[in-house]
PyMOL CGO cylinders between C-alpha atoms (Angstrom):
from pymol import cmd
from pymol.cgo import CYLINDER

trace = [
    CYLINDER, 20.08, -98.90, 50.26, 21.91, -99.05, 47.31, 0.3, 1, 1, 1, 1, 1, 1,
    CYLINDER, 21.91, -99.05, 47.31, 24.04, -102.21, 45.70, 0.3, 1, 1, 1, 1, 1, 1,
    CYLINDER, 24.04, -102.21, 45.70, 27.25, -102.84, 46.63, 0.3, 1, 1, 1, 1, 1, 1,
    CYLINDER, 27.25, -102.84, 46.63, 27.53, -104.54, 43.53, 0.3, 1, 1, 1, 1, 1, 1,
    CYLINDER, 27.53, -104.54, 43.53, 26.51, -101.05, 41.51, 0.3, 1, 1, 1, 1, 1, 1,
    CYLINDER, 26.51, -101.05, 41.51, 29.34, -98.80, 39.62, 0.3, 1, 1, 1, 1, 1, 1,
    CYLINDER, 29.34, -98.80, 39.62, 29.80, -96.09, 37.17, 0.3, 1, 1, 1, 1, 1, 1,
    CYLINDER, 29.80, -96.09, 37.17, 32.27, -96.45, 34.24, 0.3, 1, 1, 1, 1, 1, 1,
    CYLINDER, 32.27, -96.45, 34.24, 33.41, -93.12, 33.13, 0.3, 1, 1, 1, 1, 1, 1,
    CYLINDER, 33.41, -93.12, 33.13, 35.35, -93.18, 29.53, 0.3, 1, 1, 1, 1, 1, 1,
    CYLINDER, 35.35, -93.18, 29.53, 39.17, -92.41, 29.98, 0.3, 1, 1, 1, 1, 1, 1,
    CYLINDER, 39.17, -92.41, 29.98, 38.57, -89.02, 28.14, 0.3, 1, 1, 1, 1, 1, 1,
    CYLINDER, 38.57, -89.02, 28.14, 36.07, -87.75, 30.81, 0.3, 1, 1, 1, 1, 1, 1,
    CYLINDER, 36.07, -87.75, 30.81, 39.22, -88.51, 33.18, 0.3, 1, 1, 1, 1, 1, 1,
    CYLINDER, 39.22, -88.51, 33.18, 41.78, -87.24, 31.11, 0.3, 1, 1, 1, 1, 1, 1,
    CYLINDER, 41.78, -87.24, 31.11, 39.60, -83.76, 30.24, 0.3, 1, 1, 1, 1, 1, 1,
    CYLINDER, 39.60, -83.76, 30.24, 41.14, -80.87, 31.70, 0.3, 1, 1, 1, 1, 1, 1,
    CYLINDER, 41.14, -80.87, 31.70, 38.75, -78.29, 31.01, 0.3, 1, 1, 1, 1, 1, 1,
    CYLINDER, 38.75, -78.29, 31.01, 36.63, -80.31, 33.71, 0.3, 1, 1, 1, 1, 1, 1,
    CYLINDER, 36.63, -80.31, 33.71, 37.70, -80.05, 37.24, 0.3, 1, 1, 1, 1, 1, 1,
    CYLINDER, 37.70, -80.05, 37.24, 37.32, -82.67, 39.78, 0.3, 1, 1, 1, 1, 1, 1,
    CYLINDER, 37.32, -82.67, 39.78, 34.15, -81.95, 40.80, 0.3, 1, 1, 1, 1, 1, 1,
    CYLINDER, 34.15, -81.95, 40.80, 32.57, -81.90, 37.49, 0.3, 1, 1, 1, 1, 1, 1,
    CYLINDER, 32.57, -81.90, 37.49, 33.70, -84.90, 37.08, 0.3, 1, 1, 1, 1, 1, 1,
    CYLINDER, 33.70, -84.90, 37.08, 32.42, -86.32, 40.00, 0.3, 1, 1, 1, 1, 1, 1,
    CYLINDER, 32.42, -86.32, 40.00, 28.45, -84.46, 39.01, 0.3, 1, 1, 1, 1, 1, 1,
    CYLINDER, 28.45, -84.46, 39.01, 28.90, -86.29, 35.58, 0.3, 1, 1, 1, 1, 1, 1,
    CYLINDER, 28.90, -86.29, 35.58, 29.21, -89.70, 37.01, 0.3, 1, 1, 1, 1, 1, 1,
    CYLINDER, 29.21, -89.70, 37.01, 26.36, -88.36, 39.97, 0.3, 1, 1, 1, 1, 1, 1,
    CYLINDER, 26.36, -88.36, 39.97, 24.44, -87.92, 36.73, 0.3, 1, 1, 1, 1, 1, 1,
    CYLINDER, 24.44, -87.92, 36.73, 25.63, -91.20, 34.96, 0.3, 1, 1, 1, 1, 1, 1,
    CYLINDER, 25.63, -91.20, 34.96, 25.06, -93.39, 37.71, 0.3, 1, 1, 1, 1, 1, 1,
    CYLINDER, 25.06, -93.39, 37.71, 20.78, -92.70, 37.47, 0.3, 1, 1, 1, 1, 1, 1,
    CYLINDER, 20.78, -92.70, 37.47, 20.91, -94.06, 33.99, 0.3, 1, 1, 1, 1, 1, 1,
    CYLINDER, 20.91, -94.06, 33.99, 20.12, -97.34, 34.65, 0.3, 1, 1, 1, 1, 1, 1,
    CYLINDER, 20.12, -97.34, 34.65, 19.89, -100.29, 32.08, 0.3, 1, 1, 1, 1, 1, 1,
    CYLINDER, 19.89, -100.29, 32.08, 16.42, -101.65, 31.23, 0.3, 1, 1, 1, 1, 1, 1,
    CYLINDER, 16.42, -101.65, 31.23, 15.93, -105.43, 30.85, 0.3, 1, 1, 1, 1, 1, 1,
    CYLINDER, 15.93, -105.43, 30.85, 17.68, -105.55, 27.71, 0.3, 1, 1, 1, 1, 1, 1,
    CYLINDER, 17.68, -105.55, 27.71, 20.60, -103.62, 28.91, 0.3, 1, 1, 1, 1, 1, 1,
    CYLINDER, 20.60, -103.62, 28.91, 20.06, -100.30, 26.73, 0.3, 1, 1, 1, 1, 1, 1,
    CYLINDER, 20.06, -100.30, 26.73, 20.13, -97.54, 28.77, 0.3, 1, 1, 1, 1, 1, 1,
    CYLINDER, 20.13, -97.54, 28.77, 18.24, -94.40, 28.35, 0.3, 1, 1, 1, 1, 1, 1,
    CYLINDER, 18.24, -94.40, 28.35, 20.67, -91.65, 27.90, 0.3, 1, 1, 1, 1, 1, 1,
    CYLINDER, 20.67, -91.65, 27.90, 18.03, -89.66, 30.25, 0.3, 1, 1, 1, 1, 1, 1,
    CYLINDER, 18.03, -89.66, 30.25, 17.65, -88.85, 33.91, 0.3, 1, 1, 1, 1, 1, 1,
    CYLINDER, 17.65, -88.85, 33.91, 16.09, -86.43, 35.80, 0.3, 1, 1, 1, 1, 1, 1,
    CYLINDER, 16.09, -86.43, 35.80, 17.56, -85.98, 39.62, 0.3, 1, 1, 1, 1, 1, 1,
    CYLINDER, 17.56, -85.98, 39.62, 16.60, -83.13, 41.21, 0.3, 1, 1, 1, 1, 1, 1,
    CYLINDER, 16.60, -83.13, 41.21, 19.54, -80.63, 42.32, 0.3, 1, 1, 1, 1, 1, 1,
    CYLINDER, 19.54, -80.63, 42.32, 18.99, -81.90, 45.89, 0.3, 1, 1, 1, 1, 1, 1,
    CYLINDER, 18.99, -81.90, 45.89, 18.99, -85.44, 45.19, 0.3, 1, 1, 1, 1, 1, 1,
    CYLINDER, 18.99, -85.44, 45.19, 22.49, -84.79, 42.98, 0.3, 1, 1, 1, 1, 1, 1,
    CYLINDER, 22.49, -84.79, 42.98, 23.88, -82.66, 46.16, 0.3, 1, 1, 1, 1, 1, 1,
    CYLINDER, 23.88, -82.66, 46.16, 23.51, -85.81, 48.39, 0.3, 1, 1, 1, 1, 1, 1,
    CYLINDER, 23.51, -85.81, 48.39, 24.86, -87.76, 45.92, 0.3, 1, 1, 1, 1, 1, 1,
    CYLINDER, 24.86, -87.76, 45.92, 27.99, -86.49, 45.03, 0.3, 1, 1, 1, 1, 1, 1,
    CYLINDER, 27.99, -86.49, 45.03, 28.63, -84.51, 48.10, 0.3, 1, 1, 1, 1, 1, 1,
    CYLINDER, 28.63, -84.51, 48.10, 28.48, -81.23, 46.25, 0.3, 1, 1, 1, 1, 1, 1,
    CYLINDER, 28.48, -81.23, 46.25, 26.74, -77.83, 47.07, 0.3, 1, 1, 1, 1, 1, 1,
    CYLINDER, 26.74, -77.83, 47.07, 24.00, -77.22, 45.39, 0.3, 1, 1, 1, 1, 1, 1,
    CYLINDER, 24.00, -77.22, 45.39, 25.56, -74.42, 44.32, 0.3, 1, 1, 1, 1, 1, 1,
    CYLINDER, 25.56, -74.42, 44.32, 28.18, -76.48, 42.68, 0.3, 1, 1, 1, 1, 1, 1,
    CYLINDER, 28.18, -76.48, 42.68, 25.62, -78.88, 40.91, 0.3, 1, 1, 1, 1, 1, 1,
    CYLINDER, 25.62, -78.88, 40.91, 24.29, -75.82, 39.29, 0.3, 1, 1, 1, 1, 1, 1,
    CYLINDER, 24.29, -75.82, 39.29, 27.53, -74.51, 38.03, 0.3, 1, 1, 1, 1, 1, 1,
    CYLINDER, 27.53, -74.51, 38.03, 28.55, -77.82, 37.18, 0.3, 1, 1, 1, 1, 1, 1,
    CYLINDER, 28.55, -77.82, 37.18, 25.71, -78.39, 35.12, 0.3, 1, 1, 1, 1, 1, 1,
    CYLINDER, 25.71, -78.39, 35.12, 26.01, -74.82, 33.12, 0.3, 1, 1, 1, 1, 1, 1,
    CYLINDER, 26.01, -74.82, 33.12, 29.84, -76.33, 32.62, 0.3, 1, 1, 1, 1, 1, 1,
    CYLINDER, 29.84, -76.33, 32.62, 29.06, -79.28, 31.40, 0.3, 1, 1, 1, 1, 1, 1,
    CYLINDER, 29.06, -79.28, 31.40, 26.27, -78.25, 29.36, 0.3, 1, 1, 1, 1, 1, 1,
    CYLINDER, 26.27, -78.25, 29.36, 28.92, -75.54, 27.90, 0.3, 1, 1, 1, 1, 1, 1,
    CYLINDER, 28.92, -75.54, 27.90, 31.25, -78.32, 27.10, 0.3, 1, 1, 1, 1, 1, 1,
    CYLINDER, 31.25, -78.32, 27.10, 28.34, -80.14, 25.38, 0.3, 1, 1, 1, 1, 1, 1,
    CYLINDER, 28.34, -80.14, 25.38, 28.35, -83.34, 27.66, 0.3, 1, 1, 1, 1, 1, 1,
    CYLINDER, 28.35, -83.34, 27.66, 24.84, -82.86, 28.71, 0.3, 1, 1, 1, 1, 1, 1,
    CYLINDER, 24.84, -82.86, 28.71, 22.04, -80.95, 27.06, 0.3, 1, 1, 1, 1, 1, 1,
    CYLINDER, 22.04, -80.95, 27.06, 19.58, -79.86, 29.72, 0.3, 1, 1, 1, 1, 1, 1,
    CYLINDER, 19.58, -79.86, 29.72, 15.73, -79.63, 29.23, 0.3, 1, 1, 1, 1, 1, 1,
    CYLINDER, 15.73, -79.63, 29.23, 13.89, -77.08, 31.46, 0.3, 1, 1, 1, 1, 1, 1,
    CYLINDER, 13.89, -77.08, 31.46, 10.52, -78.60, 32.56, 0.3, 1, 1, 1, 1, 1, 1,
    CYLINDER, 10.52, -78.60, 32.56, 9.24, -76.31, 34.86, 0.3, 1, 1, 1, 1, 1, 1,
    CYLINDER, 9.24, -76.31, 34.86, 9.36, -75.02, 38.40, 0.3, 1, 1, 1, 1, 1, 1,
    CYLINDER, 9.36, -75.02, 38.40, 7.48, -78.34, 39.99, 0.3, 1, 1, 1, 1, 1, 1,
    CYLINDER, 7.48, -78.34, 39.99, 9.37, -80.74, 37.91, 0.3, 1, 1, 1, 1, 1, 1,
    CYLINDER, 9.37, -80.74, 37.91, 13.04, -81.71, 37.42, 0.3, 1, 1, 1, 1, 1, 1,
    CYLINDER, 13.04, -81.71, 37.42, 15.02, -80.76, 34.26, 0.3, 1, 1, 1, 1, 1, 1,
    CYLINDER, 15.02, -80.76, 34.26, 15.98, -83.76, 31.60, 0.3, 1, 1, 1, 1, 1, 1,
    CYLINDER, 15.98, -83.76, 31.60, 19.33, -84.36, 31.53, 0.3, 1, 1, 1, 1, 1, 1,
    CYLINDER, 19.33, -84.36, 31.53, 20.56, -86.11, 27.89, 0.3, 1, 1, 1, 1, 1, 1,
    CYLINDER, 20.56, -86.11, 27.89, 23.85, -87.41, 27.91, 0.3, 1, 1, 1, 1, 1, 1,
    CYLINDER, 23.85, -87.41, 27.91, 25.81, -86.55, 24.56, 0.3, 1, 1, 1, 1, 1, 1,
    CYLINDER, 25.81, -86.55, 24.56, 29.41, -86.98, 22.95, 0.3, 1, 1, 1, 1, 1, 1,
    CYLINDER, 29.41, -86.98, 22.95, 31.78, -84.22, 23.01, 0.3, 1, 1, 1, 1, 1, 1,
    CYLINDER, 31.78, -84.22, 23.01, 32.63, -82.85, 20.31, 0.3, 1, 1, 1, 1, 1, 1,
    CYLINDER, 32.63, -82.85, 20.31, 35.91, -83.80, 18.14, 0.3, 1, 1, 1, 1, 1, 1,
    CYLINDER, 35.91, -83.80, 18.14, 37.36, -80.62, 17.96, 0.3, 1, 1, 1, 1, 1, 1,
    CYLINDER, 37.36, -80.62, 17.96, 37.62, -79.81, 21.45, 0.3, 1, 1, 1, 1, 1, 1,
    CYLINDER, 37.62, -79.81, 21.45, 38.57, -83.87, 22.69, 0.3, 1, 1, 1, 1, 1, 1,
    CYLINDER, 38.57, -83.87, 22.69, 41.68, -84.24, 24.06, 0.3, 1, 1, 1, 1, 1, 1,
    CYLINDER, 41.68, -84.24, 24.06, 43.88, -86.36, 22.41, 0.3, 1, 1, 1, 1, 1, 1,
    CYLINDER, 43.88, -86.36, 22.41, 44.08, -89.53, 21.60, 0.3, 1, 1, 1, 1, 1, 1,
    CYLINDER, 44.08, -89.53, 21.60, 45.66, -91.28, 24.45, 0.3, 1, 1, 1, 1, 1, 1,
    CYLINDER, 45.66, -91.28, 24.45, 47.55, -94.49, 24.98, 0.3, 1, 1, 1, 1, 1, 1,
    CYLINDER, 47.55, -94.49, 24.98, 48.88, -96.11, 28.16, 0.3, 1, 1, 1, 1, 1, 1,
    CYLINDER, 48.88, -96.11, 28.16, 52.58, -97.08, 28.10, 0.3, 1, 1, 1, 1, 1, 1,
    CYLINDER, 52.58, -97.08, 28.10, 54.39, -98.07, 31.06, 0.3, 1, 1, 1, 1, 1, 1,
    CYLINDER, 54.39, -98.07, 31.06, 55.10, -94.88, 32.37, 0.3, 1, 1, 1, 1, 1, 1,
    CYLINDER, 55.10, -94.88, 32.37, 51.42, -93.98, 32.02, 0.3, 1, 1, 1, 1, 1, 1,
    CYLINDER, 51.42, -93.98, 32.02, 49.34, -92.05, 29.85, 0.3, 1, 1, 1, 1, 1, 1,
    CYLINDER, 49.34, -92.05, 29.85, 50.70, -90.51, 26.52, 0.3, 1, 1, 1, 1, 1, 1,
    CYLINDER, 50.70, -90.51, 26.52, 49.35, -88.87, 23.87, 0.3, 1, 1, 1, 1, 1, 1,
    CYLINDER, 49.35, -88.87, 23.87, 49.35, -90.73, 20.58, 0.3, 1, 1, 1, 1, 1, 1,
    CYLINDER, 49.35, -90.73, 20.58, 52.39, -89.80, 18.40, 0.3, 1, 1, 1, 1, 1, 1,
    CYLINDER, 52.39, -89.80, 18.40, 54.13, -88.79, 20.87, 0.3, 1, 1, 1, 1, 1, 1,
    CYLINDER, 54.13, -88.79, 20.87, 57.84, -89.22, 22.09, 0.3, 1, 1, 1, 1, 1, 1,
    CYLINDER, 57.84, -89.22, 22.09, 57.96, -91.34, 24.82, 0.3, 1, 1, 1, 1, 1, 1,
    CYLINDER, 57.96, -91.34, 24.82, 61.12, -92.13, 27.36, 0.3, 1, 1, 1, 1, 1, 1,
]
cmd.load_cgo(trace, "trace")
């Protein structure tokens, strides 16, 4: 059974990325949330689920995990290893890069803006 007390914190610009949909969103924190923190806190930046094991997870195909991860290895937040047939791939987490970020964003009262810009 799994914590209560357990989360996943997903950076504001996976949220705000529009080039992911909502399910890719929801594989990346699947993904995220087996990268647990040793006993000093750092975490890996490495997991292995098997396509299965992500499909229960997230409540996705696992046709969607696949495509999800070919997206999100495309958008460079993952770089996949392939192992083999009997074992899972490696999954390393990585930044996206600055070119294709979205903006910087800032919250105002009326919600999310993009830095610089005119706001009512």
């Amino acid at each position: 059974m799994q914590d209560d007390k357990s989360f996943v914190q997903l950076p504001i610009r996976i949220l705000m990325d529009n080039r992911l949909s909502s399910g890719q969103k929801i594989l990346l924190a699947s993904l995220m949330s087996f990268d647990f923190a040793d006993k000093d806190g750092k975490r890996k930046g490495m997991v292995f689920p098997s396509i299965t094991v992500l499909s229960e997870r997230s409540g996705l195909s696992p046709r969607s995990i696949i495509n999800g991860i070919n997206a999100l290895e495309e958008l460079n937040y993952i770089q996949r290893i392939r192992v083999g047939k009997k074992c899972n791939n490696r999954y390393f987490f990585v930044h996206p890069p600055t070119t294709s970020e979205p903006q910087d964003l800032q919250f105002t009262d009326a919600g999310f803006a993009e830095v610089g810009a005119e706001m009512s």
